[in-house]
N, C-alpha and C positions, 0 to 999 in steps of 0.2 A: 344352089344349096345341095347339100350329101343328103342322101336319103338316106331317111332316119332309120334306125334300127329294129328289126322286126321283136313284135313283141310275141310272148309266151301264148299258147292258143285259151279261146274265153270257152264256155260252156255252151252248149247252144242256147240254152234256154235264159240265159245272163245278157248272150249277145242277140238274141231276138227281143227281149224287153230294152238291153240299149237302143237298139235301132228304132221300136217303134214312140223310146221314151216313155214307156209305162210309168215309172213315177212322176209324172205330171197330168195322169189321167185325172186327179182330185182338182183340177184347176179346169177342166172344158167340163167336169159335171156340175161344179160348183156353178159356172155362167147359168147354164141350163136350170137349174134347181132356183136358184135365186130368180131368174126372170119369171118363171114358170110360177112361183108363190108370189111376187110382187103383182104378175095380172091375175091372181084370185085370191085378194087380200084377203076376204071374209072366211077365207077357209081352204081346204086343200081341193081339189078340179074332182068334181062331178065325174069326166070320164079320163080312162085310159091315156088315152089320146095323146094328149102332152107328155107324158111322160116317156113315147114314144121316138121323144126329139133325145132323149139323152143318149139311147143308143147309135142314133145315126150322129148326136156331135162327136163322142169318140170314138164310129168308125172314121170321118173324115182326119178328125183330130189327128190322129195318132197316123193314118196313111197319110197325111201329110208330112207327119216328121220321117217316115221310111221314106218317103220321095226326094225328104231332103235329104237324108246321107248320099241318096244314089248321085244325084245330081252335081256332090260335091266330091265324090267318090275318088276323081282325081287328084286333086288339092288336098284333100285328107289322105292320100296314103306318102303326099310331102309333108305334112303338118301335123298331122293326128292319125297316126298309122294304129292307135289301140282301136279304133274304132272298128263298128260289125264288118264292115265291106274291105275295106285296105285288109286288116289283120287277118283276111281270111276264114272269119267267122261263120261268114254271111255270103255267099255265091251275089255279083250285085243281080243278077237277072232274077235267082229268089228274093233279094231286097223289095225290086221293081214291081213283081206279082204280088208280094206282099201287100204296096202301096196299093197297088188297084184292087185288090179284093177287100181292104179295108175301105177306102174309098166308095165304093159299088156298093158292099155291103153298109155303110151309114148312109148313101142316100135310098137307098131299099126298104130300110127301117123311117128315112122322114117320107116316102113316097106311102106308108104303111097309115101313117098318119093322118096323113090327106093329101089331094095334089096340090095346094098352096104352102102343104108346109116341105113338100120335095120342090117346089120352084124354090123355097127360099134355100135350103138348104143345098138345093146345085149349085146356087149363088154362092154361099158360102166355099163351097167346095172349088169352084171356082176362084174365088181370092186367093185359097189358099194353095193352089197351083202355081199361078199363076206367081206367088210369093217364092214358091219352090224355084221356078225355073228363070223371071225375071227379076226378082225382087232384090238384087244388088244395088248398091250406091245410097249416099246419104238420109235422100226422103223417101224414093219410092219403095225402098222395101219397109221401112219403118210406116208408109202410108197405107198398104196394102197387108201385113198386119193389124192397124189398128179398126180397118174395115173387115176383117176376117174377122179379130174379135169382138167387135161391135155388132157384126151379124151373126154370133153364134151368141150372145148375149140376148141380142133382139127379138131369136129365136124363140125362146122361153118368154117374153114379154108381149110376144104376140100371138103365145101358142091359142088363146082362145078361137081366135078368127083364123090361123091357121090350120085347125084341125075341124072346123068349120061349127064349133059350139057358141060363134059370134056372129054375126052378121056384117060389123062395122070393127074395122081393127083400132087399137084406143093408141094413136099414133102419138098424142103427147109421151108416151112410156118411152117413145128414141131419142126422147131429151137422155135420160140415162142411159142408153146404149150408146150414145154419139159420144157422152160424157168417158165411157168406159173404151169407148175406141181413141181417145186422144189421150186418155190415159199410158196404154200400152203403145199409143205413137210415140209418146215421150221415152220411155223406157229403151225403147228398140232404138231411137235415136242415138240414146246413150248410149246402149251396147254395142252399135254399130263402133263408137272409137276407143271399142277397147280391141277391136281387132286389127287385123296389117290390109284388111282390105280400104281403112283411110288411113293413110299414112301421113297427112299434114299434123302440120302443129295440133296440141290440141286447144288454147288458149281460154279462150271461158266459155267455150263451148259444151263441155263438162255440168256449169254452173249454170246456162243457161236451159237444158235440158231436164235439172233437178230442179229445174224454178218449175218447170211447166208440171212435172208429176207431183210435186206442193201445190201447187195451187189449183190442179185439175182433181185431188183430193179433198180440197177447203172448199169447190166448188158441190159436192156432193148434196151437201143438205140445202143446199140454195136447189138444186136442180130438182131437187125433190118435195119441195115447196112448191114451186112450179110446178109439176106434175099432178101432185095431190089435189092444188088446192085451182086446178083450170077449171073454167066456166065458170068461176067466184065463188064455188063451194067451197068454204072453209075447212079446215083436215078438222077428224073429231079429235078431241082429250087426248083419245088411244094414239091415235098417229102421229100428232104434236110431241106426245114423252118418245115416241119412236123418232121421231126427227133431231131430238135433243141426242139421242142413244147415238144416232147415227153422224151427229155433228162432231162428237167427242171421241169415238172410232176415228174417224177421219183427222180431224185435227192431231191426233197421235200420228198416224202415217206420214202427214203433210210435218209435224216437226221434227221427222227424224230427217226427211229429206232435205229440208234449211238446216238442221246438224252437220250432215255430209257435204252441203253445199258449200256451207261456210268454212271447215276443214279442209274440204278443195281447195278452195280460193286461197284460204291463208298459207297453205304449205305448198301449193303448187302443185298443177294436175299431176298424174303420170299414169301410165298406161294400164299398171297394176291398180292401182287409186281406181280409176275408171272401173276396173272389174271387179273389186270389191263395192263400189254403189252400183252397181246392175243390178248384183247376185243381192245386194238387199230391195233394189227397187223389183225384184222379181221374186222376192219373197216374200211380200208386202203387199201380192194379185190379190189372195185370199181375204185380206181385211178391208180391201175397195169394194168387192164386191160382198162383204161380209157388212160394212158399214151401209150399203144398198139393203139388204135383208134388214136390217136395224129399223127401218123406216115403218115396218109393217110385222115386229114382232111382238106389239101391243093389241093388235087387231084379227088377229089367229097364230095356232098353234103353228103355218106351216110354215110362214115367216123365220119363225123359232128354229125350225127345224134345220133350214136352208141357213139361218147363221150358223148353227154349231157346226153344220157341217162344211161350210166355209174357212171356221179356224181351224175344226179338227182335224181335213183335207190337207190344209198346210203343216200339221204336224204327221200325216201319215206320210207324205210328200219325202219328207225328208228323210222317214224311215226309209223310204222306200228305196231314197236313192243312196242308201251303206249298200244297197245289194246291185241293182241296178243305176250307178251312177252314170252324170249326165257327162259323157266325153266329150 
């Protein structure tokens, strides 16, 4: 193939937020924030502490997507030559140092918090290298995703015993972190064949991908049933209207995606079709984990809080990417 034709030069400051993906930081605070009020339903944390995990999710966050331009750095300047690194933006070796001072600097900030909540968060940090640099091919980068954001989800739900205000960490809560890591396996699966790295047919692979992000969303208020109501404690009043909240969020998400599904099928996949359900199954992060906040915004304000700023995340998201869009 011709290489493509050099594009006109970006801003620095235009192409520093492409690179690190800035308009997507309202979606690794949102994980955070929402886990963070789900383990202190009664009210918002007593200390600091947790709140300490949000900085260090979007140092990794974010140095993880400057690791991925670099990495790709060659193949983007055949395929996507507007981006930081090819167009010349972005030096890759400042891309690189980029990534590791982001990196370093977010597990600094979870090592600030305590040292079980820097074990977890190298963890994380970990996944999401290793996504960078292995994470090619059908399931294993889609698998190592959805553990990256399962454990920065998990994060927040385990911040209590994390930053050591717990003793015993309340391990039912990975029921929804597990839930919220196969959620975004399904997506990533999907996205995977909207690109030329699987070039096979795509056949109902499409449909069978959108089955899983419907029905890994109709499972939400089931999972949180389970969670609520383990040791045979029944949820109170407040929680039950939150679970209904949370049923009917979700159920919208999961019908759009039997919408798309069935559209597929009938008119037959293609390539563009594919990438049109991504960009909505990936605009749809916010109300998953927004319809998780649902379950405990009867029960304290901070629940409340961590929805709105779920849905309002996904509409700043979008502003955000007229200026910093995602190449």
């Amino acid at each position: 193939m011709a290489a493509a034709t050099p594009q006109p030069p970006t801003l620095p400051i235009i192409a520093m937020g492409q690179l690190i993906r800035v308009a997507l930081f309202p979606s690794a605070i949102s994980d955070l924030f929402v886990g963070i009020t789900l383990a202190h339903l009664s009210g918002w944390p007593e200390l600091v502490l947790p709140w300490l995990l949000i900085p260090a999710s979007l140092g990794i966050y974010h140095g993880a997507m400057a690791l991925n331009d670099w990495v790709d750095r060659v193949d983007d300047a055949r395929t996507r030559p507007e981006r930081p690194i090819p167009s010349g933006a972005i030096p890759a070796p400042l891309a690189l140092s980029i990534s590791a001072v982001l990196i370093t600097g977010g597990l600094l900030w979870a090592g600030a918090a305590g040292p079980a909540a820097g074990l977890w968060m190298l963890a994380v940090a970990t996944l999401a290298v290793l996504y960078d640099l292995v994470g090619r091919g059908p399931w294993i980068g889609p698998l190592l995703l959805g553990l990256c954001r399962a454990g920065n989800l998990g994060a927040g739900l385990m911040s209590p015993w994390l930053v050591g205000a717990s003793s015993e960490p309340e391990l039912k809560l990975l029921w929804l972190a597990g839930l919220y890591g196969a959620h975004v396996f399904f997506i990533s699966r999907l996205g995977r064949l909207e690109d030329d790295e699987d070039s096979g047919p795509l056949g109902a692979r499409p449909t069978r991908a959108l089955r899983g992000i419907a029905v890994t969303r109709l499972l939400i208020p089931i999972a949180g049933l389970l969670v609520l109501s383990a040791g045979g404690r029944p949820p109170t009043p407040q929680l039950s209207l939150g679970l209904v909240l949370a049923a009917l969020l979700a159920a919208r998400g999961a019908w759009h995606a039997y919408r798309t599904m069935a559209d597929g099928a009938r008119e037959g996949w293609t390539r563009a079709a594919v990438g049109k359900a991504t960009g909505q199954s990936l605009r749809g992060l916010p109300t998953f984990t927004g319809a998780m906040a649902c379950m405990g915004i009867f029960a304290g304000g901070a629940c409340y809080a961590a929805l709105a700023f779920a849905l309002g995340g996904a509409w700043l998201s979008g502003k955000l990417r007229s200026t910093f869009p995602l190449t």
